[in-house]
N, C-alpha and C positions, 0 to 999 in steps of 0.2 A: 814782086818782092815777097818772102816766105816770111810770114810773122807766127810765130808759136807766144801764147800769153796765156802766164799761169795765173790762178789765184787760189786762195783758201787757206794759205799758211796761216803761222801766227803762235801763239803761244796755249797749252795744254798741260794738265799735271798727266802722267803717268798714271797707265792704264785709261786715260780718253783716249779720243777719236776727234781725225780730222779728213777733209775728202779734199784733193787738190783737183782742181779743173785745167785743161788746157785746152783751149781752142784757137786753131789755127787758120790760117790764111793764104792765099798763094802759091796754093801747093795742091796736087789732087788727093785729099786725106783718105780717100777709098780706097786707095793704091798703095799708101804709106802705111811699114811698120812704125808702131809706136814705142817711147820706152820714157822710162821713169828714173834717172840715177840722181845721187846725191853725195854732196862733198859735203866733209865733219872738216873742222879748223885743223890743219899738220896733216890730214889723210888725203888722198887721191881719190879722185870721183868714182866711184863706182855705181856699174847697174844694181838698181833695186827690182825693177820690173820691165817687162817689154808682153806685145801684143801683138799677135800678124795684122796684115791688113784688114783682113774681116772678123778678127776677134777671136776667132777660132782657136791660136794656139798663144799661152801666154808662157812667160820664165819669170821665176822668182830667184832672187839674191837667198841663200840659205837660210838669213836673218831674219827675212820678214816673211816667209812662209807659213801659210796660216792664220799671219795677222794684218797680211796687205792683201787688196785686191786690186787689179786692173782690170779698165774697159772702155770702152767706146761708144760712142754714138757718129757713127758717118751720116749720120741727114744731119746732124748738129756743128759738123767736124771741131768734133769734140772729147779728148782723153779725159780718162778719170783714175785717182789712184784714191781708193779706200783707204785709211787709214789707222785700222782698231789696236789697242792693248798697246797702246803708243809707252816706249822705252824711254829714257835718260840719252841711251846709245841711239838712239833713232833724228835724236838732235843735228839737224844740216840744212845746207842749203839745196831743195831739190830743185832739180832740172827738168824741164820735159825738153823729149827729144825727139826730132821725124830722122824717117830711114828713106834711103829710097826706094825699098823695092819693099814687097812682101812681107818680108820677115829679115830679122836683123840677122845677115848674114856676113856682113864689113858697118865700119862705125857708124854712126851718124850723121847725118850731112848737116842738117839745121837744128839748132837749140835755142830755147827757150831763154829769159832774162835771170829767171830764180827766181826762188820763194823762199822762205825763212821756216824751218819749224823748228821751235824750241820747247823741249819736252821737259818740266822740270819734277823733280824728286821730291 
């Protein structure tokens, strides 16, 4: 059974920082592209980040270019999403998310439970 478990949300003013973890289970995470999206209250889930399987090639959302980073640790099977110069707009619930192959080439197969970030003004 594939378990993806975030943590590190929670609540920040604008312009902090916060690092979400995910570490998974079940699944070969060597082999698995990683990604990062996040639903706001009324909007549709969108990618914020993704990672091939060795870390080598990442995508950013246009919004948080700059001020997110993603990465991994495969001896840990472990994602990470930096989180600097945190927005109002950056307020959601994010997901982490495994792929199966490579690099996200078709959607996600298994997701994470969510995490909370609330960024306030």
């Amino acid at each position: 059974q594939v378990q993806l478990v975030e943590s590190g949300g929670g609540l920040v003013q604008a312009g902090g920082s916060l690092r979400l973890s995910c570490t998974a289970s079940g699944l070969t995470f060597s082999g698995a592209a990683m990604g990062w999206f996040r639903q706001a209250p009324g909007k549709e889930r969108e990618l914020v980040a993704a990672t091939s399987s060795s870390g080598s090639s990442t995508r950013y959302a246009d919004s948080v270019k700059g001020r997110f980073t993603i990465s991994r640790d495969n001896a840990k099977n472990t994602n990470y999403l930096q989180m600097n110069s945190l927005k109002p707009d950056d307020t959601a619930v994010y997901y982490c998310a495994a792929y199966s192959g490579a690099w996200i080439f078709t959607g996600p197969r298994y997701w994470g439970q969510g995490t909370q970030v609330t960024v306030s003004s």
